[in-house]
C-alpha positions in Angstrom: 64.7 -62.6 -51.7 61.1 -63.4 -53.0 61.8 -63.1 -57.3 60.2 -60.2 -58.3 60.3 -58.4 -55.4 63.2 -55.4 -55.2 66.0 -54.5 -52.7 65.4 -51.2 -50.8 68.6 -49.9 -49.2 68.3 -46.5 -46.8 71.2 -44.2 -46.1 73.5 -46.5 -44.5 73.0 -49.3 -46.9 70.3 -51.8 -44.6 67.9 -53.6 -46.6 64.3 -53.2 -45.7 63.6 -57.7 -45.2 62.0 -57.5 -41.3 59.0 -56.4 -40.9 57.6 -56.7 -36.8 53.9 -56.3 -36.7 52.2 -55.2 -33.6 48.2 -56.7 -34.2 46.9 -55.4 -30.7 48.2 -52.7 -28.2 46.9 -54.5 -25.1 48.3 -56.7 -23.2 47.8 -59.2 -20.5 50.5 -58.8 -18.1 52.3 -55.8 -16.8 55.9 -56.3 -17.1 58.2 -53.8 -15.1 60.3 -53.2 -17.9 57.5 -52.5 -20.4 54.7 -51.3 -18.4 55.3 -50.3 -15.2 53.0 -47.6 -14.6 49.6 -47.7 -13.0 47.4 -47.1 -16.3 48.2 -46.2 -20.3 46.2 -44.7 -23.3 45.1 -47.5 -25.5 44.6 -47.0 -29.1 41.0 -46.3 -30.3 39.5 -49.8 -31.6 38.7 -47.9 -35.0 42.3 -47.4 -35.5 43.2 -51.0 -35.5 43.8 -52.2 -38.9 41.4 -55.2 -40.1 43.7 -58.5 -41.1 42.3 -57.3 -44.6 44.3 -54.2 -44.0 47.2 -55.7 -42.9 47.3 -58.2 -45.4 47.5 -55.8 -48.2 50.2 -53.2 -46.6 52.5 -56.4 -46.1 51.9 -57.2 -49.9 53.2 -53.4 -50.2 56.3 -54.7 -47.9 57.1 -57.6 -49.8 56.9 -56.0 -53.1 60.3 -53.5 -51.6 62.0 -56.5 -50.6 60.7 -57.2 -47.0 60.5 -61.6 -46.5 60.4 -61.9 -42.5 57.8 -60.7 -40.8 56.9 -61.4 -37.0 53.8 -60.7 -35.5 54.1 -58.6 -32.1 52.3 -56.7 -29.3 51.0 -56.1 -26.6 49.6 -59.4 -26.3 49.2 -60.7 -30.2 47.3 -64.1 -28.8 44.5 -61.0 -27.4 43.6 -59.9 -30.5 40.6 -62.3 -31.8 40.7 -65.1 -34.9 44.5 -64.6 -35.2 45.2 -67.8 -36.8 43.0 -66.4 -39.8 45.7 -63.7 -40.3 48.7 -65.9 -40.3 46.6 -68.2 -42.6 46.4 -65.0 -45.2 50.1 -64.6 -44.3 51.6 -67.7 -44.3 50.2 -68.5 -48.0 51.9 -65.4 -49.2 55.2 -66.9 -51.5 57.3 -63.5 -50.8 57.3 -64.5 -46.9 60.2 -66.6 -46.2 59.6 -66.8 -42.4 57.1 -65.7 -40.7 56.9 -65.8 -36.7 55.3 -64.8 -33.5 56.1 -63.2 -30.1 53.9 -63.8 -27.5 53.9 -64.1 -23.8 52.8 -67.6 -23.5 49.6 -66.7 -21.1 47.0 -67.8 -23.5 49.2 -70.0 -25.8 48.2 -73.4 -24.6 44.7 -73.5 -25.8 46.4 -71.4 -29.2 49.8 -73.8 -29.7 48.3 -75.9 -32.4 46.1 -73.7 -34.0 48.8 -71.3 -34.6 51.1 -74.1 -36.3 48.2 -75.6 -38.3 47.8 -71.8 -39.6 50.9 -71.5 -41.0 53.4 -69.9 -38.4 57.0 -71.5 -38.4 58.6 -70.2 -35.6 57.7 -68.7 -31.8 59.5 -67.1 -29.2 58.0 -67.1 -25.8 59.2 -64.2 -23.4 59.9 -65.6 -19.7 61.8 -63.6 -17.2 61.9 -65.5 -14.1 61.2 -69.8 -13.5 59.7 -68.4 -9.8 56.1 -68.0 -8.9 56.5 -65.1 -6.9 58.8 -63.0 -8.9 56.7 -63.6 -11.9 54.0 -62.2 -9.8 56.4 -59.4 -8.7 57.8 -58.6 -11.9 54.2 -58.9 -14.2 51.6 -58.0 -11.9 49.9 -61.3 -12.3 50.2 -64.9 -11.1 50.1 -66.5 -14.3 53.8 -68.7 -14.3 51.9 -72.0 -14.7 49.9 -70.7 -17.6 53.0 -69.6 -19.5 55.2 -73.2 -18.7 52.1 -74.7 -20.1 51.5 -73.1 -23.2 55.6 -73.4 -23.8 55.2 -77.2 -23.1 52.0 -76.8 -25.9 54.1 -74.8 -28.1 57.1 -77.3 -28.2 54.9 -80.2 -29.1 53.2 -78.6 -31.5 55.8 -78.6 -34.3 57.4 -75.3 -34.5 60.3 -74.9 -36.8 61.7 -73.1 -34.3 60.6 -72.5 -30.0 62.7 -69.6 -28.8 62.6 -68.3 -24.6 63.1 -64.4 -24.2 64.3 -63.5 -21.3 65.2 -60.1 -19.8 67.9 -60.1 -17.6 67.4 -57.4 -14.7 70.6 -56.5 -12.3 68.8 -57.8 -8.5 65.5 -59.3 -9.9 66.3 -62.3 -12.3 69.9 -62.2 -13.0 70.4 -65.0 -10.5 68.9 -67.3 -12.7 70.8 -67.1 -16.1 72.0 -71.2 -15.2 68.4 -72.5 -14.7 66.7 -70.6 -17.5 69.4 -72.3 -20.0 68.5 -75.9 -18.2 65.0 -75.2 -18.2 65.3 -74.6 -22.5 67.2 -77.8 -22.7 64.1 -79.6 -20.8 61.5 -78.1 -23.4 63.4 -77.9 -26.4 64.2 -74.3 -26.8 66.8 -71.7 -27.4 67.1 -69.3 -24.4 67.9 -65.8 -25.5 68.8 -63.5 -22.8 68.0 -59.4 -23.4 69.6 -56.4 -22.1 67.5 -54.4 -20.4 67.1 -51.2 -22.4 66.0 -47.7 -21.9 63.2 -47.7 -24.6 59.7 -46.4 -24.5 57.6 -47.2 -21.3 60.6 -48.5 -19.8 60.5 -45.6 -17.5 62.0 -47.3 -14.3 65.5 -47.8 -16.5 68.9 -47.4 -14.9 72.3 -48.6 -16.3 72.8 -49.9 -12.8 70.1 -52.2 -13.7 71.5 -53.2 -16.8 73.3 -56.6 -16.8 76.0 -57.0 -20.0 76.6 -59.2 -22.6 79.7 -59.6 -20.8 78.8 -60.4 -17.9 76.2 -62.7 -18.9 79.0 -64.7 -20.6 81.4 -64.0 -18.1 79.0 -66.0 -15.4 77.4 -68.5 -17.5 81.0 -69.4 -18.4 82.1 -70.1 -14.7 79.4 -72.7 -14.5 79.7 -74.4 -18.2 83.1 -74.0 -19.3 84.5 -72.7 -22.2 81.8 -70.7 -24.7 82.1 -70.4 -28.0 80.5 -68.0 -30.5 78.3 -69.7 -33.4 79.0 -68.4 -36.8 76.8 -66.7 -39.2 74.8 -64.0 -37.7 73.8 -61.9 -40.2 71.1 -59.3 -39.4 69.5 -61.5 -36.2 68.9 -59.2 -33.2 70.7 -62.0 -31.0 74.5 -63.0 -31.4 74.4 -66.7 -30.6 76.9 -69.1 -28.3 77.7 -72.6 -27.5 78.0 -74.3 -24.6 80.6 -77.2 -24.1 77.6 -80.0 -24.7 76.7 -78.5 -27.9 73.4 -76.5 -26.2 72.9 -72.9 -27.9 71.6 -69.6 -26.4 71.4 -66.5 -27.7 72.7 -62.6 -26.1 70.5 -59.7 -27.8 73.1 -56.7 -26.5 71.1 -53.4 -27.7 72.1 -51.3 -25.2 75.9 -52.2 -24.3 77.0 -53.6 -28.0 74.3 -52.5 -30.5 74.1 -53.5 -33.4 72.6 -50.5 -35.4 74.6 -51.2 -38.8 72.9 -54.3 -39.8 69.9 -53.7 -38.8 67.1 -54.3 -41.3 64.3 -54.3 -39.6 60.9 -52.2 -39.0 57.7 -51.8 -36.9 53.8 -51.7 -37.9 51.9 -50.9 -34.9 48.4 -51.7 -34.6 46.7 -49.3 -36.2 49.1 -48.2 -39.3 52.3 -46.3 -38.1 55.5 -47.5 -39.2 58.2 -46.9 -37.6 61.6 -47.2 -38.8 63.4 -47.3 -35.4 62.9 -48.7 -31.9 63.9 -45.6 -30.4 61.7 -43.4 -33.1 60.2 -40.9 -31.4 57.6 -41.1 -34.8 56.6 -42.6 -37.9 55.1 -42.5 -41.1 51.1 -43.2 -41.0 50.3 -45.7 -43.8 46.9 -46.8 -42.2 45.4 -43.4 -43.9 46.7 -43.7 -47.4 45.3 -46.9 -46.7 42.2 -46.4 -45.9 41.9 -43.4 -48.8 42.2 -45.6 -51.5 46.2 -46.1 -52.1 47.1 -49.2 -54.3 49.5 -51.5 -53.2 51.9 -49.9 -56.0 51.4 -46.4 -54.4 52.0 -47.5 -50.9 55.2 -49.4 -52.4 56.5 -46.4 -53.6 56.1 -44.1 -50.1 57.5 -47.2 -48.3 60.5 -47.4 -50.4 61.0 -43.7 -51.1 61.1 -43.5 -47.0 63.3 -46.6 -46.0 65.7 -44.7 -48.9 65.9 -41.7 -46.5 66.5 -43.8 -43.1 69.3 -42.9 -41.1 68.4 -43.8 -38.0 71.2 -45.2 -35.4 69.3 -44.9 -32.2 70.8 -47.7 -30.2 74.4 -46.2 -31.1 73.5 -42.9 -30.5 71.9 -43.9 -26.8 75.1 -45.6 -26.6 77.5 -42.3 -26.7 74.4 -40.3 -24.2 76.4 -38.3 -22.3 73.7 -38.8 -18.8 72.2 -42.1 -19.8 68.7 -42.6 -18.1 65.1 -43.4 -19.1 64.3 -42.4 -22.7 60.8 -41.4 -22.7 59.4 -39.0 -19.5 56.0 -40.6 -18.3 54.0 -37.3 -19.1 55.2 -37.4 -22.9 54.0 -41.5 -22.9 50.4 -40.3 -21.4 50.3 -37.9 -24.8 51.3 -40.2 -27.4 50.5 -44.0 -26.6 52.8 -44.7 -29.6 55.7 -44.2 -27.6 55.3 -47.2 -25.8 56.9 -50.6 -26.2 53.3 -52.3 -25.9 52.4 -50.2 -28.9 55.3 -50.5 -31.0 55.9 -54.1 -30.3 59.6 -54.7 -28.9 
């Protein structure tokens, strides 16, 4: 932890260190387990916070103990001059890693600029290696445009090049074995994702989910022998290797979550933190903000509400008697801060 800065436990004892900020709630593609339905309520452009704003609530954020931070969605390579926000980011001492999500549409033309800004790591998300599918699955033909800008993105430098892949029972799960040989041919670490029943993921059905366990259970028939990798910690993903040494990740959160060591929370676009994926709200900091609140003031509500957290919503989907979609579409059409493209995955 950054000296100087303080450790802000909630009710469970998490530490407030992740900090996921969404920078734009558009997006480029339409992904069927993010938004599958035909049109959403977008933010008002007012709303969005400036970088200047941004900039100043994460100084709020660092002071409480918060020292990762990864920028998020929608689309974050949408939102205009982004490299000019990581810049202010990256020369902030308090952040110890700072990172990016993106879905690797416009990230060729982007790669270097990003790395010459300041960002350390990136994780593309890439659900399927075939044309059609991606077509299928997104709404758009734009496969070669992502395998380009992750071929940009792993010569560009990155600490770290990450592939996110969701794993859907009948649409991609035939292609666990390829996606790990495709990350060995670029230099990344495939991480495959449950698929799970939060915000617009309206078309969700535990038949559709593929496990952990069965992941490992199929990747192992091919490979060999897997082996867990030490030293999680807080990460999302719990990480494996392969007989020849080659590492992937599982992120489990909707057979095996891992609520209790969670320390992480979301900034969407325009100023609402939310302390939980599954949150059904937040706490508005973009008006406080925008009022006049120092950065000692807005400190002091962050901390005082991360002190009160309790939320377990992963674990408590988990033990849902009649398991199905989280959110109804109607209640998504109200509040456009229900969805995932808002809150940022």
């Amino acid at each position: 932890m950054h000296p100087g800065s303080m450790s802000t436990l909630d009710r469970f004892d998490r530490p407030l260190r992740s900090l996921r900020i969404s920078v734009t709630d558009r997006c480029n593609l339409r992904c069927q387990y993010c938004m599958p339905e035909a049109d959403y309520v977008w933010l008002p452009r007012e709303s969005i916070l400036t970088f200047e704003e941004t900039a100043t609530l994460v100084d709020a954020f660092t002071s409480v103990g918060v020292d990762r931070v990864r920028i998020t969605g929608g689309e974050p390579l949408l939102r205009r001059n982004l490299p000019e926000l990581l810049e202010q980011l990256a020369a902030k001492p308090a952040i110890a890693d700072l990172s990016l999500t993106t879905n690797g549409v416009l990230l060729r033309d982007q790669a270097a600029a990003l790395r010459a800004a300041g960002l350390h790591r990136i994780t593309v998300s890439l659900d399927t290696l075939n044309g059609d599918r991606f077509r299928e699955l997104a709404r758009f033909n734009e496969l070669p445009a992502v395998l380009a800008g992750i071929d940009a993105a792993s010569r560009a430098g990155f600490d770290s090049l990450k592939v996110d892949t969701v794993v859907l029972r009948h649409r991609n799960d035939d292609e666990l074995v390829p996606m790990i040989e495709y990350g060995k041919s670029v230099g990344a670490e495939v991480r495959f994702i449950e698929y799970m029943d939060v915000g617009g993921a309206t078309h969700w059905s535990m038949d559709a989910v593929v496990s952990r366990h069965e992941i490992l259970a199929r990747l192992a028939s091919v490979y060999g022998p897997i082996a867990p990798v030490e030293g999680r910690d807080s990460a999302p993903a719990e990480r494996f290797r392969l007989p020849d040494g080659t590492t992937f990740g599982i992120i489990a959160s909707t057979t095996e979550p891992f609520c209790a060591a969670c320390d992480r929370s979301r900034l969407t676009a325009d100023g609402l933190w939310l302390l939980c994926l599954y949150a059904r709200g937040g706490l508005d900091l973009r008006r406080p903000l925008r009022e006049g609140a120092t950065r000692g003031e807005l400190a002091q509500l962050i901390a005082t509400v991360w002190s009160m957290r309790a939320d377990r919503g992963a674990e408590e989907r988990l033990g849902a008697a009649a398991r199905e979609a989280f959110i109804p579409i109607a209640a998504l059409k109200r509040d456009a801060h229900l969805e995932m493209h808002t809150r940022g995955g």
